[in-house]
Kinemage of the C-alpha trace (Angstrom):
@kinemage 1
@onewidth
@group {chain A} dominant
@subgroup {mainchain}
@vectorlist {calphas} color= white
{ca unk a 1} P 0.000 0.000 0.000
{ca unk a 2} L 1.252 3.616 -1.066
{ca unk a 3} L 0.790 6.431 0.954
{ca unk a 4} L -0.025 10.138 0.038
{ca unk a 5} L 2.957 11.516 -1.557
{ca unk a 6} L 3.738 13.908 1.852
{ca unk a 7} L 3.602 10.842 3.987
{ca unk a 8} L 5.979 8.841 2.069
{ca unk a 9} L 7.957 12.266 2.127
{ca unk a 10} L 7.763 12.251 5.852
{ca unk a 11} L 8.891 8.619 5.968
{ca unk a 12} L 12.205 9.035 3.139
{ca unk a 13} L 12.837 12.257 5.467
{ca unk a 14} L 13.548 9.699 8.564
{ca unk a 15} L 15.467 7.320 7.039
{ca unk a 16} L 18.106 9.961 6.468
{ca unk a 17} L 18.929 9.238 10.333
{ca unk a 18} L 21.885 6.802 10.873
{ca unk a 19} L 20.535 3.045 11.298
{ca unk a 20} L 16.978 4.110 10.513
{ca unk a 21} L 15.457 1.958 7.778
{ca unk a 22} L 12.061 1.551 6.274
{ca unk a 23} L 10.242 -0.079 9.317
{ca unk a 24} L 11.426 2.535 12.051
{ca unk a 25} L 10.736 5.736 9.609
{ca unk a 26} L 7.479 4.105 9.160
{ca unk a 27} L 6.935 4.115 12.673
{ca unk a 28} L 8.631 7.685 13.543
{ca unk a 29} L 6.115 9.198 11.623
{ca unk a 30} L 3.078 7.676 12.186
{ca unk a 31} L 3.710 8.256 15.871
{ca unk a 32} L 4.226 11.793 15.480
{ca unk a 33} L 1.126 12.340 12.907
{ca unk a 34} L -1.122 10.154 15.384
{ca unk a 35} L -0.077 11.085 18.942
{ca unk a 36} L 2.386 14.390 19.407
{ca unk a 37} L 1.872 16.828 16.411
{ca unk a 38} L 2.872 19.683 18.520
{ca unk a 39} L 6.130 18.086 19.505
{ca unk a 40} L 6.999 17.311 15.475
{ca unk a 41} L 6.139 20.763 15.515
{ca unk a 42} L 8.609 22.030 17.713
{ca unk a 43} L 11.474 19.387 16.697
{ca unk a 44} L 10.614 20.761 12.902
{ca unk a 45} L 11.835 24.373 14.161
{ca unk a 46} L 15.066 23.130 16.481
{ca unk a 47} L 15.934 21.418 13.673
{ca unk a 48} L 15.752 23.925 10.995
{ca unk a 49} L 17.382 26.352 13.451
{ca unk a 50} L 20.342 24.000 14.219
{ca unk a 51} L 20.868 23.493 10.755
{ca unk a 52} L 20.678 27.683 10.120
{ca unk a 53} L 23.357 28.444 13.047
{ca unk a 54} L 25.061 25.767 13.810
{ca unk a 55} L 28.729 25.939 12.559
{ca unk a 56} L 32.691 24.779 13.557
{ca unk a 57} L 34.504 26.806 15.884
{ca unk a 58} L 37.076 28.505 14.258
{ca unk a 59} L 39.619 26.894 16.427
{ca unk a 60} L 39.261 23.350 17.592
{ca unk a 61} L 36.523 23.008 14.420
{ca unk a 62} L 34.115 20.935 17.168
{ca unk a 63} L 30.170 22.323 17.214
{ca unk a 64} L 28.880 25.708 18.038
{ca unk a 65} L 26.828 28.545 17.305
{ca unk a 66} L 29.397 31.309 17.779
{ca unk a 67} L 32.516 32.213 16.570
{ca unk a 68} L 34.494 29.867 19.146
{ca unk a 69} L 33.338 27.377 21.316
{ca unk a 70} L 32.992 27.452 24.954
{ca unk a 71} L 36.557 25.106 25.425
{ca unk a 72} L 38.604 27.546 22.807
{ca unk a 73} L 37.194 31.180 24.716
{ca unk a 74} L 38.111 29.623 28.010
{ca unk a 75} L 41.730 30.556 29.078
{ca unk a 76} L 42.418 27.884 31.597
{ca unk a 77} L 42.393 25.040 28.674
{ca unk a 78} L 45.501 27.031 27.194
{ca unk a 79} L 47.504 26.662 30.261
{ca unk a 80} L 48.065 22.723 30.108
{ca unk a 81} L 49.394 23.204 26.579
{ca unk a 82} L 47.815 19.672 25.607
{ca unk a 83} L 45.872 19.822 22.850
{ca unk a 84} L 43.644 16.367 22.297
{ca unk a 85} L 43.443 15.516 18.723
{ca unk a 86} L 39.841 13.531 17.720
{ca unk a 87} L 38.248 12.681 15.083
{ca unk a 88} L 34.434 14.181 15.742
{ca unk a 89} L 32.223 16.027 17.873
{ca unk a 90} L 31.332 13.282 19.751
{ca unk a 91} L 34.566 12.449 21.459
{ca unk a 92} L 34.716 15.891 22.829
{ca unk a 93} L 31.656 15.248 24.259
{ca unk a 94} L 32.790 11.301 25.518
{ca unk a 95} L 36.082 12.851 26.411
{ca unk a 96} L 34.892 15.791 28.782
{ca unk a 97} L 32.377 13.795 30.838
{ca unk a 98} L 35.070 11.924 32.194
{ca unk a 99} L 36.262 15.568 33.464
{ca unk a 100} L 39.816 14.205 33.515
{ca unk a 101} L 41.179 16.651 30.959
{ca unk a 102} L 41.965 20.051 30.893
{ca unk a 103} L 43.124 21.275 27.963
{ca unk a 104} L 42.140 22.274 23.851
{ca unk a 105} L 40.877 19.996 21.387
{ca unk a 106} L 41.477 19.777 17.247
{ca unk a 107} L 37.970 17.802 15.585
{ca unk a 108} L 39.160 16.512 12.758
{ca unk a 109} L 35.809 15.406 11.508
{ca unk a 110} L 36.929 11.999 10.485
{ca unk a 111} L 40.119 10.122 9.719
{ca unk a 112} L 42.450 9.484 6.715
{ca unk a 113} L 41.133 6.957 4.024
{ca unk a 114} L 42.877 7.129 0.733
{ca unk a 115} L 40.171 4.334 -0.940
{ca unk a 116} L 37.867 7.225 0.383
{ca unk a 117} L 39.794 10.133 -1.464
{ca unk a 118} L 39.796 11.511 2.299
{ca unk a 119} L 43.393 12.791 2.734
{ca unk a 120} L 44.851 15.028 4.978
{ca unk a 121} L 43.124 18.583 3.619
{ca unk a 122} L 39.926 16.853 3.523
{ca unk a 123} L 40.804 16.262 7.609
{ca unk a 124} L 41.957 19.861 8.054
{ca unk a 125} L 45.578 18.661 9.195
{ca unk a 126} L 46.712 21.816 7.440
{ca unk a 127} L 44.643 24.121 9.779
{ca unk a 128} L 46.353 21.502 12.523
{ca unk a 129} L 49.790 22.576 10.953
{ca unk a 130} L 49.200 25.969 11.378
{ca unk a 131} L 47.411 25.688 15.009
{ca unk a 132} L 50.542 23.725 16.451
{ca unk a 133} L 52.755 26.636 14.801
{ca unk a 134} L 50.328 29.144 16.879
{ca unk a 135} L 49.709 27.720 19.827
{ca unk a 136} L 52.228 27.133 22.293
{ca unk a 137} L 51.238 23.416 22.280
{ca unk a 138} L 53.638 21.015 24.302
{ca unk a 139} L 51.860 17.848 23.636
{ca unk a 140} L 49.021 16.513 21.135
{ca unk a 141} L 46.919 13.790 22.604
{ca unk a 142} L 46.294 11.560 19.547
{ca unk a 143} L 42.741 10.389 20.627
{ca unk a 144} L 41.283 8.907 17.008
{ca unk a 145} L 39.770 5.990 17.278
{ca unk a 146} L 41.559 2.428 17.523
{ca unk a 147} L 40.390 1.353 13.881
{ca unk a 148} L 42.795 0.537 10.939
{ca unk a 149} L 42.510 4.447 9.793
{ca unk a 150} L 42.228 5.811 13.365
{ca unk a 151} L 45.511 4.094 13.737
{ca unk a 152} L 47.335 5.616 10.324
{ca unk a 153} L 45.656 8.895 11.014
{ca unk a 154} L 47.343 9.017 14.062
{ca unk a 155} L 50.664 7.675 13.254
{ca unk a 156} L 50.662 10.371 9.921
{ca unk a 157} L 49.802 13.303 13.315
{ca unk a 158} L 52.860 11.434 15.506
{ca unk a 159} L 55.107 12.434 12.380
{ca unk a 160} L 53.755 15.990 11.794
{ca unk a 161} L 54.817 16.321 15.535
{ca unk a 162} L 58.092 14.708 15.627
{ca unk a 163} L 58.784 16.990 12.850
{ca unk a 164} L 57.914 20.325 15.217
{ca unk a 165} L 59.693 18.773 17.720
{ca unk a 166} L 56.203 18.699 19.638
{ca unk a 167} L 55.764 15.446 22.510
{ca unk a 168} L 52.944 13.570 20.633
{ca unk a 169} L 51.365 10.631 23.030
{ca unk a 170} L 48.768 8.159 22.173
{ca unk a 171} L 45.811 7.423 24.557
{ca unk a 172} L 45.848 3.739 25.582
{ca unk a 173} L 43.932 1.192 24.439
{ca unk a 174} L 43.206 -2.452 25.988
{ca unk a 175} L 41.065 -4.157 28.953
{ca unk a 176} L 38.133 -2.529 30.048
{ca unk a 177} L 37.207 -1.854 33.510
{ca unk a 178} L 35.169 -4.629 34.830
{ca unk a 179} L 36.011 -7.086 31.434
{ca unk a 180} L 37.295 -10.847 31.547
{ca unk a 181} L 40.164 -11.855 29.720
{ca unk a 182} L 38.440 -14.799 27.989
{ca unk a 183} L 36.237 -12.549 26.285
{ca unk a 184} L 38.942 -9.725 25.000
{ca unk a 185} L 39.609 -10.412 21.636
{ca unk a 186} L 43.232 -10.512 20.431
{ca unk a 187} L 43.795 -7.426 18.917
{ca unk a 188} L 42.735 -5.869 21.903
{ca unk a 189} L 45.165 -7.901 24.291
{ca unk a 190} L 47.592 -7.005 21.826
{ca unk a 191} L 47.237 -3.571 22.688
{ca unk a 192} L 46.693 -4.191 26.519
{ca unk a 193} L 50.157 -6.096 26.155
{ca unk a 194} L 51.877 -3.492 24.017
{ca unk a 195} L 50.960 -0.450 26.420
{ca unk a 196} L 51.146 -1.814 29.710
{ca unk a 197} L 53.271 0.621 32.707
{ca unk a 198} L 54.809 -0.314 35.711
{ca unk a 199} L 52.353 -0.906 38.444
């Protein structure tokens, strides 16, 4: 059964959303058409105001609506001289509700993949370049994720480092709190192995 051409606009419009498909859309939108018009209503106009002023911070290139965010304008993150280096939004976010770290942050709004065509303009590690050259950075956090190209991304940052002369550390990766050994996979042990400190 087909329905009315802005219903089955409604329904395309959800599956736009990361690990939406036909099924949930369908449901998203009968929900709000049945049950909470006024709320579509008001999560039409957050929406299309998010998508009007939301922008990058000119500095760390993270989420915001002004010019710099609310990490970059405050002057206590510049006195640890760290500056965190991740690849979106959302590790800022993971990152600072541990509230372990003090200092600046660089999004790079993904991570190097060549099969991609996503080298390191497309990442902004020019603007990084030029940031590290700025700021009187002492060490860069290298915080991308532990995939294959969260790996080479931050291996290719290590280098742009060593070449400033710039302490470049990599967060560790391994066992987590509360996990059994028997069910780590290797890689992971691999890691835990490879970065393990004195106790």
């Amino acid at each position: 059964m087909s329905f009315s051409p802005l219903i089955n606009e409604l329904v395309s419009a959800f599956k736009i959303l990361p690990g939406v498909g036909a099924k949930s859309a369908q449901r998203m939108a009968f929900s709000l058409l049945e049950r909470n018009r006024e709320g579509a209503l008001h999560l039409s106009k957050v929406l299309h105001d998010a998508m009007e002023h939301v922008s990058h911070c000119e500095q760390c290139r993270t989420f915001t609506e002004s010019r710099l965010c609310k990490i970059c304008e405050n002057p206590m993150r510049s006195e640890s001289g760290q500056l965190c280096i991740v690849e979106s939004p959302q590790d800022v976010l993971a990152i600072e509700q541990t509230s372990e770290y003090k200092g600046k942050y660089f999004v790079l709004m993904g991570h190097l993949s060549p099969i991609d065509g996503i080298g390191p303009a497309e990442i902004g590690l020019n603007e990084l370049a030029e940031l590290l050259i700025a700021e009187s950075v002492s060490e860069v956090i290298l915080a991308t994720n532990p995939t294959v190209e969260g790996e080479a991304t931050a291996h290719y940052i290590g280098q742009m480092c060593k070449e400033k002369d710039i302490k470049a550390t990599r967060i560790a990766h391994g066992v987590p709190v509360g996990g059994e050994l028997e069910y780590i996979d290797g890689n992971t042990l691999t890691h835990a192995f490879t970065g393990r400190r004195q106790f």
